[in-house]
C-alpha positions in Angstrom: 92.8 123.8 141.0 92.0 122.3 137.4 88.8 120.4 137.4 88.4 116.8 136.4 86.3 118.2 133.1 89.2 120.4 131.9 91.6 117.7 132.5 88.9 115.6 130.2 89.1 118.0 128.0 93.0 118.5 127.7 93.5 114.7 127.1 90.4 114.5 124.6 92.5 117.4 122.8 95.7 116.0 123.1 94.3 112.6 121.6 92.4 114.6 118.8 96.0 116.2 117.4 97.6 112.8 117.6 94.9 110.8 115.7 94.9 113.3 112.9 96.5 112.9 109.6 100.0 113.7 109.1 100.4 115.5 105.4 103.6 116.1 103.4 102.8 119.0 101.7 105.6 119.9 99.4 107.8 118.1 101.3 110.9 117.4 99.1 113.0 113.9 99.1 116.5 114.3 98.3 119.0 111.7 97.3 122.3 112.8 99.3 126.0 110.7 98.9 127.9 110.8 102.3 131.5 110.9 101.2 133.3 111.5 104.7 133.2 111.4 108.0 132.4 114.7 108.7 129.4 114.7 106.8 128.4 111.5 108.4 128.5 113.2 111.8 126.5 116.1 110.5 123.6 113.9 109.1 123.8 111.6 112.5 123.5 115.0 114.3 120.0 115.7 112.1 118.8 111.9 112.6 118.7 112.6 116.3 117.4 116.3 116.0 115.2 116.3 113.1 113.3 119.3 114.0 111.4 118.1 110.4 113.9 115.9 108.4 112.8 112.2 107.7 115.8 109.9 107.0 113.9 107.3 105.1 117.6 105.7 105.7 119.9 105.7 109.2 122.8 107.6 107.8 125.0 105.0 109.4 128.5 105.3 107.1 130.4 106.7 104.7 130.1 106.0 101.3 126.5 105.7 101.4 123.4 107.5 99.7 120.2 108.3 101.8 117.0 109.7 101.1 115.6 112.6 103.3 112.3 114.3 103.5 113.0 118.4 104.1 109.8 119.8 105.1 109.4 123.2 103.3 110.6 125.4 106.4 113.7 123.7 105.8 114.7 124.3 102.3 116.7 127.5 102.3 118.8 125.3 105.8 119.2 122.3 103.5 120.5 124.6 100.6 123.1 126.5 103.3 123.7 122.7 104.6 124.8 121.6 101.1 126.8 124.5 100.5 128.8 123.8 103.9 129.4 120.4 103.8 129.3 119.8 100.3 127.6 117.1 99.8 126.5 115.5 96.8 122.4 115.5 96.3 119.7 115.7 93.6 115.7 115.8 94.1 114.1 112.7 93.5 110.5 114.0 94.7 109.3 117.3 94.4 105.7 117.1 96.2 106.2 113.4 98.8 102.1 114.3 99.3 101.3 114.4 95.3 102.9 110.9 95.7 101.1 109.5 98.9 97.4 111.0 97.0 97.9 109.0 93.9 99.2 106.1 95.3 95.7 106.2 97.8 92.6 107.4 96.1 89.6 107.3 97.5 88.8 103.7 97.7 85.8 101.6 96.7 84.2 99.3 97.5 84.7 96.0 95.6 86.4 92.6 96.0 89.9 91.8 97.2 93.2 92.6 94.5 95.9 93.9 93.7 95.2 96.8 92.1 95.2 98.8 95.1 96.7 98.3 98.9 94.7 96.7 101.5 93.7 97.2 104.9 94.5 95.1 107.3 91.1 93.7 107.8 90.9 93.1 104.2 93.8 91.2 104.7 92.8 89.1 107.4 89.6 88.6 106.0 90.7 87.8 102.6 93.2 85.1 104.1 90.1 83.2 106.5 88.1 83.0 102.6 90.9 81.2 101.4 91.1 78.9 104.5 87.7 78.4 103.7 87.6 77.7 100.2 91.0 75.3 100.7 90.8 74.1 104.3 92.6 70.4 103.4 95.6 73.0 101.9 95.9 76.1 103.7 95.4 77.4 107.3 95.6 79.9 109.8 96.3 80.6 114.0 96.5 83.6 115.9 99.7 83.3 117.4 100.0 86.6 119.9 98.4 89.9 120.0 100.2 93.2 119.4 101.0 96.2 121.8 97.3 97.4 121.1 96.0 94.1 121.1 95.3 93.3 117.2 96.2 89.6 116.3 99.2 88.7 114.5 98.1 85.6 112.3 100.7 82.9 110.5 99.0 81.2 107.6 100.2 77.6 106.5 100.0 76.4 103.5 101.2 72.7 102.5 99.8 70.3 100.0 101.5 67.0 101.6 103.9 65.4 105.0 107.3 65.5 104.9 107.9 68.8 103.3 110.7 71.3 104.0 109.4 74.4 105.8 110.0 78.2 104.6 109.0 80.8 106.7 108.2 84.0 105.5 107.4 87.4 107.5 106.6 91.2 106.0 105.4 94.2 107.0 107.8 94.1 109.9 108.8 97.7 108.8 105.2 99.7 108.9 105.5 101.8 105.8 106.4 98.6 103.3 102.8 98.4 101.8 104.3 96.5 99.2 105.6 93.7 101.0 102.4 92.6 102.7 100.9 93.3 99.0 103.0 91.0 97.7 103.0 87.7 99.7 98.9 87.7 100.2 99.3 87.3 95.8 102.0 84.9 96.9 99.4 82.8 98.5 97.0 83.2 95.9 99.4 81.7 93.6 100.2 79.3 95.3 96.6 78.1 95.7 95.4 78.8 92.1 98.6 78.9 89.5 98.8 76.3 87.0 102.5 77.1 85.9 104.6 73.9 86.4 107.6 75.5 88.2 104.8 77.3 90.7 103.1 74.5 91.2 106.4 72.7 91.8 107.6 75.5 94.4 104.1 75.3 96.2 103.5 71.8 96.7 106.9 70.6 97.6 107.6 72.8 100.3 105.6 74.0 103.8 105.0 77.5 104.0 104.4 79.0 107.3 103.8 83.2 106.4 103.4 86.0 108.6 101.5 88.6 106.3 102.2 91.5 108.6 103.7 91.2 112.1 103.5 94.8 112.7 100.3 95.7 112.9 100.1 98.5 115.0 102.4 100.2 112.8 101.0 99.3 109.6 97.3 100.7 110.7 98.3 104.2 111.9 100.1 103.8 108.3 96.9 103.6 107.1 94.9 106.1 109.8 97.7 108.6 110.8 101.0 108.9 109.2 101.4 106.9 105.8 105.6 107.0 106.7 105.4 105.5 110.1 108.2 102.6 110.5 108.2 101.1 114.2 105.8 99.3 116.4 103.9 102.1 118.5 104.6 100.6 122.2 104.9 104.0 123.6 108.6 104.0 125.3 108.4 107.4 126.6 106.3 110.3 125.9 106.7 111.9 123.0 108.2 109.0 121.2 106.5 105.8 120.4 107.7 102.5 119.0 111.2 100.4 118.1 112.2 99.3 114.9 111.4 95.6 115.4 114.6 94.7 112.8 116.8 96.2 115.2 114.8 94.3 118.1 116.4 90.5 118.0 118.9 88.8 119.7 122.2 88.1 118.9 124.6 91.0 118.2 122.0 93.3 119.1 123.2 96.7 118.8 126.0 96.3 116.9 126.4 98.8 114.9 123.6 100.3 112.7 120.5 100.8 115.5 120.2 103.2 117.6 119.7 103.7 121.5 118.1 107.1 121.1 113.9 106.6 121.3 113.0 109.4 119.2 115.1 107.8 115.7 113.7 105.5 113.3 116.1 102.7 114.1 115.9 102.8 118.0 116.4 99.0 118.7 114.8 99.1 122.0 115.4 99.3 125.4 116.9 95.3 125.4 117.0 92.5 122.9 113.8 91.2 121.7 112.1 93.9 124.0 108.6 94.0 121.9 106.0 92.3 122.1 105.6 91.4 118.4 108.7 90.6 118.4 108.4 88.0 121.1 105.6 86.6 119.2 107.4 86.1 115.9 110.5 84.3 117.9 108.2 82.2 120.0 106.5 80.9 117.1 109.3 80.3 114.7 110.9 78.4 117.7 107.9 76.4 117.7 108.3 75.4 114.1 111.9 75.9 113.1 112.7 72.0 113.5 111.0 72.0 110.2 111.7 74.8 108.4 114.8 75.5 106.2 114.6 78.6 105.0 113.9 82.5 106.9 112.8 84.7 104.6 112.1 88.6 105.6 110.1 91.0 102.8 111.3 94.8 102.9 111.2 97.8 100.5 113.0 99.6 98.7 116.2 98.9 96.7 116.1 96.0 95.1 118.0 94.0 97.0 118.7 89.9 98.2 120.8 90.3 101.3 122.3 87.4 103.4 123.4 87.5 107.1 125.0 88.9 108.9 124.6 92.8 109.1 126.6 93.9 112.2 129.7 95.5 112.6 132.4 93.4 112.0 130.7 90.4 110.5 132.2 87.4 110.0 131.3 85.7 106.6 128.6 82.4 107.3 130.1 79.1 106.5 127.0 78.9 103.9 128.0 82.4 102.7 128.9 80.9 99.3 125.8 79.1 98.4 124.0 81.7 99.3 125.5 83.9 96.7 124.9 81.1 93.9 121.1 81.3 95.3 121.3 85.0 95.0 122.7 85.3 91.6 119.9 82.7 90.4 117.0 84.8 91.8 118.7 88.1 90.6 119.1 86.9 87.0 115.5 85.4 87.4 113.8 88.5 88.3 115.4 90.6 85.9 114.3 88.5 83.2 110.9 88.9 83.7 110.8 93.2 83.7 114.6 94.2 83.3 114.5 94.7 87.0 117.9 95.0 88.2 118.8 93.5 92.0 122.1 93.7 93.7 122.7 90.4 96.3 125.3 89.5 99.2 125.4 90.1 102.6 124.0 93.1 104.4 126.9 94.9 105.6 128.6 94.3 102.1 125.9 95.4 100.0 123.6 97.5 102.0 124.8 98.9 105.4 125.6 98.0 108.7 122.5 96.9 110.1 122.1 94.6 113.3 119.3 92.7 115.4 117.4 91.8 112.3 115.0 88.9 112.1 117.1 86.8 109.3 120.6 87.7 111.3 118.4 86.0 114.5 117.3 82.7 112.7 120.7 82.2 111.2 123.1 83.2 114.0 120.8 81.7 117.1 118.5 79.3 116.0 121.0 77.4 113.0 118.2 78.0 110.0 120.5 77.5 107.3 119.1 79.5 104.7 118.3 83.2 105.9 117.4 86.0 103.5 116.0 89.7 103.1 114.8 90.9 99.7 114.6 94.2 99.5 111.5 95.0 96.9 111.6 97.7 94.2 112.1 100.3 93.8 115.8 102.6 93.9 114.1 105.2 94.9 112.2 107.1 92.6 109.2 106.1 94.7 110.8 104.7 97.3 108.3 103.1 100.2 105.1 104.9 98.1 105.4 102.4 95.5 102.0 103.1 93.0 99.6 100.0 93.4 100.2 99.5 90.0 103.4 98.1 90.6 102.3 95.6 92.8 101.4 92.7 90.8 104.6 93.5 88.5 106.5 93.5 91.5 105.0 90.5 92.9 105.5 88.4 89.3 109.3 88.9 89.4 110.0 88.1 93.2 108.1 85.0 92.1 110.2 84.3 89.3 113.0 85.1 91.8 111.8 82.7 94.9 111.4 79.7 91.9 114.7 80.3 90.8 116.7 80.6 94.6 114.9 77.4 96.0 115.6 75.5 92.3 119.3 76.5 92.8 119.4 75.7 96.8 117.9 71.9 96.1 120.9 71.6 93.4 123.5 73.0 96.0 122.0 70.5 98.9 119.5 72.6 100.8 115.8 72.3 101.6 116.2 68.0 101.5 113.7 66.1 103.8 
């Protein structure tokens, strides 16, 4: 019979391996086109069997490009892959653990910016200073606690009554650094700018912003495995979490997410399963009488995408203004760096993709204005964007919000 202490000291093992640091030594990141359907097959085949691979996309049709990690055991089976199936691919990173050192050195010690990623203490910290320092503008609630019991937080920031509300989530998707990065200097410039259009864009509307409403997922980013995606509710044994923007209601599962637990786009075991997800959708329902606008803040591709994302999408009856607001923000943001972003719907533009949070606020809860943008890069870097990217980054999705709510209030939208 095994004795209470060995079984002690099995699980203290067991919890040891799990807590330590995933590396990516030499891994490789490939760029690979899926021309045809047998190829598709082939690559759904991997997603479900990795045995290594990382799809840091689902491969989930033809005519698409993915990126996938091959862990060095697998290079010479990649190679033989290629040569099979003949795919089209180049190498895009050579070392995905040379990239993941430089874009975290050691940290120190010093006041809150931008010139690095932050935890998500820092974050939360940071954000009760600025309640503090502005508590007539700004605000912030606890509005539900995750899986492993960390609080997800909604700021609000508005300057006067009667304002149109925008709602803004990010980090929904774990590995996103940059989107969480980005809207806490949102809210900074909100509070501090003195540019006349930011000050126009901050005052005359209600922000209600979820910094990171994944926060399980973004700390064992930040402890564990700097790639992680989903929420870690642990579904069965082996394989923890769902990807909470395959989670919502309304055409759940409709092409795009997956039903298989171990896959980086398992959409749970029902709509709006998670708990984090529950929490976002309770609370927008609590405020989306006043609110306008859904916004969702992802990496990578440079990308304004409008609903809806599932198979066989029908085009929104605001599908049109939307793509006015779209080409506004595109040509906005590109000014600023030359950054080039591609807008329309997400099954047009992007892939098939369905129970996502924007899809959910348009199709079920009538927000008229719902919107993902996807933040840079194309890939080069892909979701290891360098911190010095992030205020960059941040200035030109800026430039691009200024621009798509100027062009929405000529087109009709966001009136009180």
């Amino acid at each position: 019979m095994i004795s209470k202490a060995a079984v002690l000291l099995l699980c203290c093992a067991v919890g040891t391996l799990l807590a330590e640091r995933v590396r990516y030594d030499n891994y490789r990141v490939y760029e690979v086109a899926i021309a045809d359907q047998t190829q598709l097959e082939a690559f759904q085949h991997l997603e479900r069997f990795p045995d290594g691979y990382l799809f840091w996309e689902s491969p989930v049709q033809t005519n698409m490009k993915v990126n996938l990690v091959v862990p060095p055991h697998k290079f010479a089976e990649f190679e033989e892959l290629g040569n099979q199936l003949a795919f089209a691919h180049r190498l895009r990173v050579p070392n995905l653990q040379q990239l993941i050192d430089e874009e975290s050195p050691a940290r120190t010690r010093r006041a809150f910016g931008w010139e690095e990623y932050q935890t998500l203490d820092d974050i939360y910290a940071w954000i009760d200073e600025q309640v503090a320092a502005n508590p007539t503008i700004m605000s912030v609630e606890t509005v539900g606690k995750s899986y492993e019991d960390r609080d997800m937080k909604v700021v609000k920031i508005s300057y006067k009554a009667g304002n149109p509300g925008v709602f803004i989530e990010s980090n929904i998707h774990a590995r996103e650094w940059i989107t969480s990065a980005t809207v806490t200097w949102l809210i900074n410039e909100f509070l501090t700018s003195t540019a006349p259009e930011v000050r126009e864009l901050a005052e005359n509307y209600d922000w209600y912003i979820m910094p990171v409403v994944n926060p399980d997922g973004f700390n064992y980013t930040k402890t564990t495995n700097r790639l992680w995606r989903k929420n870690r509710y642990p579904h069965n044994v082996l394989c923890y979490g769902v990807d909470m923007n395959r989670n919502f209601p309304g055409h759940w599962m409709e092409g795009g997410a997956s039903p298989v637990q171990c896959t980086d786009t398992y959409a749970g075991p029902e709509a709006g399963s998670e708990i984090e997800t529950q929490n976002i959708m309770n609370y927008f329902v609590s405020v989306k009488d006043k609110v306008q606008a859904y916004l969702s803040f992802h990496s990578y591709g440079q990308y304004i995408l409008f609903p809806y994302g599932h198979q066989n999408a029908e085009y929104s009856e605001n599908y049109y203004d939307w793509l006015e607001m779209g080409d506004a923000a595109a040509i906005a943001i590109y000014n600023r760096f030359g950054t080039p972003y591609t807008y329309g719907t997400t099954a047009d533009v992007l892939y098939i993709a369905s129970g996502s949070s924007p899809d959910w606020a348009h199709g079920t809860q009538g927000t008229p204005v719902a919107v993902t943008f996807e933040f840079r890069d194309e890939g080069n870097y892909g979701f290891i964007l360098p911190p010095n990217q992030i205020i960059p980054n941040a200035m030109e999705v800026l430039d691009g919000l200024v621009a798509f709510f100027r062009k929405g209030k000529e087109l009709g939208h966001f009136n009180v």
